[in-house]
BAVO-30194 format. One record per residue (C-alpha): x, y, z. Coordinates in steps of 0.25 Angstrom, whole numbers, plus 5000, padded with zeros to 4 digits. Example, Ala and Ser with C-alpha at 12.3 -4.5 7.8 and 13.67 -1.06 7.14 Angstrom:
504949825031
505549965029
//
This chain:
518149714877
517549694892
518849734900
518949654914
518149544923
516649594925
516249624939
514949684944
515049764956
513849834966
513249964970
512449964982
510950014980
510850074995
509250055000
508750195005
507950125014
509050065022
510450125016
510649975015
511049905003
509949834995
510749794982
511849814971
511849854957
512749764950
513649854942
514649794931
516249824932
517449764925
518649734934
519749764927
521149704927
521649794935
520549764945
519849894942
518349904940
517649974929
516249994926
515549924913
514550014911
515450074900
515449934893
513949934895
513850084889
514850054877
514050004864
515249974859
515249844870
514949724863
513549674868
513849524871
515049564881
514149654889
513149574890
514049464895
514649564904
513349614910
513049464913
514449434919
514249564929
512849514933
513449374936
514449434943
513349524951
512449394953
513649314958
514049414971
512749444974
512549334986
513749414992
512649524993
511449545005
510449445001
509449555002
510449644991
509749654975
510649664964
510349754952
510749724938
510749814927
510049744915
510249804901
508949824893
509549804881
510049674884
508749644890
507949664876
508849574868
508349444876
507449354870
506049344877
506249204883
507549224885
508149194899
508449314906
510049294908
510149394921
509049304928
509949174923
510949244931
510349264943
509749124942
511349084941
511749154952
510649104960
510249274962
508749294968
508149374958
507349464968
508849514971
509049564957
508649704952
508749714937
508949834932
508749904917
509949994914
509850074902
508650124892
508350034880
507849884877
506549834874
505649884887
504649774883
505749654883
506249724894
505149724903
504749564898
506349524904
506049624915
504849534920
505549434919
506649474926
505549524939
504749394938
506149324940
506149404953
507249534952
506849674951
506949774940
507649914941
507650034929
509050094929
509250244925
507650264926
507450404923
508550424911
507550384900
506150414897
506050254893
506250244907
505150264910
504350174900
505250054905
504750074920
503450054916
503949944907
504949864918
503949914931
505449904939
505549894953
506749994953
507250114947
508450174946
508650324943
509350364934
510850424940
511050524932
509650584933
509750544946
510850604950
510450754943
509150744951
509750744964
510250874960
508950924961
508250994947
507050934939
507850784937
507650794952
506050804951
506150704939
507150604947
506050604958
504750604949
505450464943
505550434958
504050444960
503750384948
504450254953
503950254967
502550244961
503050134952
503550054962
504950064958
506250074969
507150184964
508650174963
509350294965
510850264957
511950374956
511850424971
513150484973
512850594983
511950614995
511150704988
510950614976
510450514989
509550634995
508850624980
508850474982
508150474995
507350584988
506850504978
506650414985
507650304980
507550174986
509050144983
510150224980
511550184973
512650254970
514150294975
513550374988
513550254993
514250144983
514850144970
514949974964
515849894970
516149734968
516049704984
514549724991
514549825000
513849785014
512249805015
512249915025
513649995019
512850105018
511650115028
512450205038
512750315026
511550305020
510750325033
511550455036
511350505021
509750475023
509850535035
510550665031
509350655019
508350665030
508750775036
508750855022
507450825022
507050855036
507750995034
506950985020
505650995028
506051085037
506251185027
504951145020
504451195035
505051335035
504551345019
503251315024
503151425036
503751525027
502551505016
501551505028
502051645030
501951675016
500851615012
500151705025
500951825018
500351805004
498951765008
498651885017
499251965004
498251894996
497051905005
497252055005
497252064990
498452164991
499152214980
500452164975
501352264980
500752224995
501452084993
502652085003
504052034996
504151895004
505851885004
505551795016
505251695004
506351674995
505751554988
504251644985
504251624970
502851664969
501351664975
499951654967
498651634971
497651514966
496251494969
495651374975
495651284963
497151304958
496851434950
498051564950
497151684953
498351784956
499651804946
501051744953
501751834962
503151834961
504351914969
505251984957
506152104956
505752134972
504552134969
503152044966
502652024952
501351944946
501451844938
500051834931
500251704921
499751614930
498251674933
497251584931
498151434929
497451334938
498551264947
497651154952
498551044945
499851074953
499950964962
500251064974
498751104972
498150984975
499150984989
498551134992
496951074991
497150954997
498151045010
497551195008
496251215004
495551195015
496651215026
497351315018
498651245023
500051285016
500351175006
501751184999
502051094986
503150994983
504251064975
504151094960
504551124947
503851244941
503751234926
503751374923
504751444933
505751314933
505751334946
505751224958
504451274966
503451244978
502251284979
501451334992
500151374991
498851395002
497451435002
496951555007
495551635007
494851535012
495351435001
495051524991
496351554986
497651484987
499051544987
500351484981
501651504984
502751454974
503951444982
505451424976
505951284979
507451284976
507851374989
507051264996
//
């Protein structure tokens, strides 16, 4: 039994562009008789919850959504979560009911995002209904995207104009680690598709920081809102989030200030090494370096991406060769490409984005130059978590 009067309430998407509103999810709560809210997800999540009463549930909280959106900004979009396992079980022809109710409540479409909660359904049927429902004029959102490998199937299935990271993978990639590289790549990915990306679950400034990193075009979550059943006002939170972009910008500013300093101390290494080098000096003429902490190693290549000298490492006080890696071609790297196109002819000092290498496990740059006449080329693996 569904237990109180059905009530959808909002959480603001804040835009990053302005710190303005630009819409609401509609969330379903049940207010009790004591007049306390309570969420229906556990309804929704409950297979024991007989089919028929959700479904006339979820169409009572959309009604309710549809009804109070004139007391919104007419610029404001509403988000509604469409299940795709309800979706599935409609007849081909069949009318689409959400669009019958923003047809009743006389709701432009272009103001309605839909968005697919959960994995499952038919993609095929669903992608016919999701036509339908962007020829009728609303947008589509993918909900959790990046918590399943079928994910990734129904973007290219549904083409949506808006994803939504998933918040729990989400949420673990702000703290940094490899979800962070994947949470980002699934970032790229939707840039070059097109997509908008929601970033849901952004309870802390760093969780925005890896927001704005990611570049998320709208944030949700309680560092800002949680759902309420009033609308906030448009502009509630410009003058916050202004200071907390801010405060962003100057983490980045202090970013690349360090990324200056990193690069003065290489020009001095790399002028320390390659005199070393030209000199053909034995090993025990190689000066210890503790003026670089993060050194993890040095190697030199010839001009086309070929390792002609063994790895030298700092161990046990003292430098050791590492001779595994003579001979392998590391033209492919992508850093490589950077250092023909910068170095070869100028010989400038090119430094590589950060990395993950697959055989230390180590997070890594790489800084590399050419020397001898752009006969040889030296590279510098430098260790990127102190950075």
């Amino acid at each position: 039994m569904i237990d109180g009067q059905p009530l959808a309430c909002f959480q603001p998407f804040i835009d990053t562009a302005t710190g303005g509103i630009a819409g609401v999810e509609a969330l379903g709560r049940l207010r009790r008789a004591d007049g306390q809210l309570v969420s229906v997800g556990p309804l929704f999540a409950d297979p024991r919850t007989n089919a028929v009463a959700l479904r006339r549930l979820d169409r009572q909280l959309r009604d309710n959504a549809l009804s109070r959106l004139h007391e919104a900004p007419s610029d404001w979009f509403l988000s509604l979560n469409i299940s795709p396992l309800w979706i599935s079980r409609l007849r081909p022809d069949q009318p689409l009911p959400s669009l019958g109710q923003l047809q009743k409540h006389g709701v432009d479409p272009q103001r309605i995002v839909f968005e697919i909660t959960e994995l499952g359904g038919d993609v095929q049927r669903l992608a016919h209904v999701v036509a339908r429902y962007r020829q009728a004029g609303a947008r589509i959102a993918i909900d959790d995207f990046g918590a399943g490998y079928s994910q990734l199937d129904r973007v290219l299935a549904l083409q949506p104009d808006i994803l939504k990271l998933d918040m729990r993978l989400f949420q673990a990639a702000a703290l940094g680690g490899p979800s962070s590289d994947v949470v980002k790549a699934l970032a790229q990915m939707a840039e070059k598709t097109g997509c908008w990306i929601i970033a849901e679950g952004v309870e802390t400034e760093a969780q925005l920081n890896f927001a704005l990193e990611c570049g998320s075009r709208y944030v949700q979550g309680f560092l800002f809102a949680g759902a309420q059943a009033d609308f906030f006002a448009a502009d509630a939170f410009v003058e916050r989030f202004a200071h907390l972009r801010q405060r962003y910008v100057q983490q980045k500013l202090a970013e690349r200030v360090r990324l200056k300093i990193l690069r003065q101390q290489l020009s001095e290494l790399m002028a320390i090494l390659q005199a070393w080098a030209q000199a053909r000096a034995p090993l025990s003429a190689l000066p210890q370096l503790e003026a670089f902490p993060w050194l993890l190693r040095f190697y030199q290549c010839d001009r086309h991406g070929t390792q002609m000298t063994p790895n030298l490492e700092w161990r046990n006080s003292e430098w050791v060769a590492d001779n595994r890696y003579l001979g392998h071609n590391w033209s492919w790297r992508p850093y490589f490409y950077h250092l023909l196109a910068q170095g070869w002819d100028e010989c400038q000092l090119t430094l590589s984005n950060t990395y993950r290498d697959a055989t230390s496990n180590q997070y890594c740059l790489t800084a590399g130059q050419f020397f001898d006449n752009g006969e040889r080329l030296l590279l510098i693996d430098i260790d990127a978590v102190g950075l």
